[in-house]
C-alpha positions in Angstrom: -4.4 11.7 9.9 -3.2 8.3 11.1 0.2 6.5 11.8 -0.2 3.1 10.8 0.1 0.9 13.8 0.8 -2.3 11.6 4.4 -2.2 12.5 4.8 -0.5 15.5 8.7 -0.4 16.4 9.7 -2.0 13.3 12.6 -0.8 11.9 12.8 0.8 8.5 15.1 -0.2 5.6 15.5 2.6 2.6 16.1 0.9 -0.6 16.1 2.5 -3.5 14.2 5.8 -2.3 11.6 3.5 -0.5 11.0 2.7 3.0 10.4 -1.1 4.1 9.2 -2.4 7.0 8.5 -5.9 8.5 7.0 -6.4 12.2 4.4 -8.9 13.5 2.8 -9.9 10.1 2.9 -7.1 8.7 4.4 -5.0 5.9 4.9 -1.8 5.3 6.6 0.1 1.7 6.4 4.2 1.8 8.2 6.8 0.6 8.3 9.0 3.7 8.7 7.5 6.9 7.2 7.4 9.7 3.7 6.0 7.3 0.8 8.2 7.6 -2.4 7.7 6.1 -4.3 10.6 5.7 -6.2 8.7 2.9 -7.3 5.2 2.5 -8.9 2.0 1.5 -8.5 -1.6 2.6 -9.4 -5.1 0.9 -8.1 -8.4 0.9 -6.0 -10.3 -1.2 -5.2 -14.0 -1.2 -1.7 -15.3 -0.5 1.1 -14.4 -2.5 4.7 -12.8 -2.3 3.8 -9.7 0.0 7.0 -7.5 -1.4 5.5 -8.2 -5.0 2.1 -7.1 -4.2 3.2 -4.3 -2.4 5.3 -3.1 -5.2 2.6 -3.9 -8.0 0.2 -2.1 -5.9 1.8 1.2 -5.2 3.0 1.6 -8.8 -0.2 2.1 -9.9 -1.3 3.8 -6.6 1.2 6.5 -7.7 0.6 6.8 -11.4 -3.7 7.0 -10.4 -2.6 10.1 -7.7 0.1 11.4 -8.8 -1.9 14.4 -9.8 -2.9 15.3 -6.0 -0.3 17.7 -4.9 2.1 16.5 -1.9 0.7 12.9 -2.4 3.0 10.2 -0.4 2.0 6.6 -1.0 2.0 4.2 1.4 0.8 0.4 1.3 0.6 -2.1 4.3 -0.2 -5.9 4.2 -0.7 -7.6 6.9 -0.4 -11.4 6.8 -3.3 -13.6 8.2 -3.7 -17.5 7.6 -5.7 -17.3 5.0 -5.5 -14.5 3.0 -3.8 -11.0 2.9 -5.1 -7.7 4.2 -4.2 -5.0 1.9 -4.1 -1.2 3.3 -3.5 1.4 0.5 -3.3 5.3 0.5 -0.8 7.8 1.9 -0.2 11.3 2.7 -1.6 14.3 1.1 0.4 17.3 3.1 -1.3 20.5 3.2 -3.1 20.3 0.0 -7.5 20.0 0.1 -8.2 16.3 -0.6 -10.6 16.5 -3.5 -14.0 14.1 -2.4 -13.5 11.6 -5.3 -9.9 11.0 -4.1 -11.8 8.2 -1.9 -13.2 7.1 -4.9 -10.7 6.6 -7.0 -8.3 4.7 -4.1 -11.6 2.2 -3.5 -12.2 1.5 -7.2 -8.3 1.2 -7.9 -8.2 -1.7 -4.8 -11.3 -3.3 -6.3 -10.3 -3.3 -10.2 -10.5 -6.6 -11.6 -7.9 -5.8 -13.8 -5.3 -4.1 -11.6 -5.9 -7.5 -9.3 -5.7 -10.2 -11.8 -2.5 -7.9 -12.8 -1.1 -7.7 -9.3 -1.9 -11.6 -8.3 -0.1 -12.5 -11.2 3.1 -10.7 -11.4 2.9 -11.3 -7.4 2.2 -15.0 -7.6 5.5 -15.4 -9.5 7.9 -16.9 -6.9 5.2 -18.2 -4.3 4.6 -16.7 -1.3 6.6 -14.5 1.2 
């Protein structure tokens, strides 16, 4: 299990059932807070509205786990100059984490049709 030290100190803002966060390039949208990823998978993205991405992102995040009992998604992006990196997973409480969970959360970050999906509706309104 691992806190994710993207925004360390940030503040949170609950909007709408959902945690934000913005600290030192970095974004964070979760349903519980503090963030804890007790599974994960990382990739990059290239530039577009962060909020939008993170949004597009955990939608489907939830609707590909929301099978895995206590399941608690989390996404992070962390802005660089070129590009964005893209954190995805969550909690998973006390439930056994099945082997093909890590599976499933690589092959969802790597779809090329969840990402042409998410660059679009994310691309919408340029970057943030």
């Amino acid at each position: 299990m691992t806190k994710t030290d993207d925004i360390a100190g940030a503040e949170p803002v609950l909007r709408h059932g959902w945690y934000w966060a913005e600290a030192d390039g970095a974004l964070v949208h979760t349903r519980h807070w503090p963030p804890r990823f007790d599974i994960s998978a990382e990739g990059t993205f290239p530039r577009v509205s962060s909020r939008k991405l993170a949004v597009a992102i955990r939608q489907d995040l939830w609707r590909k786990m929301k099978r895995l009992r206590g399941f608690s998604p989390v996404v992070t992006i962390t802005h660089n100059d070129e590009f964005f990196s893209v954190r995805i997973g969550g909690r998973v409480g006390k439930a056994a984490v099945p082997e093909s969970v890590q599976t499933m959360l690589e092959d969802l970050l790597t779809s090329p049709t969840h990402r042409a999906a998410w660059r679009k509706w994310a691309g919408r309104g340029g970057a943030a």
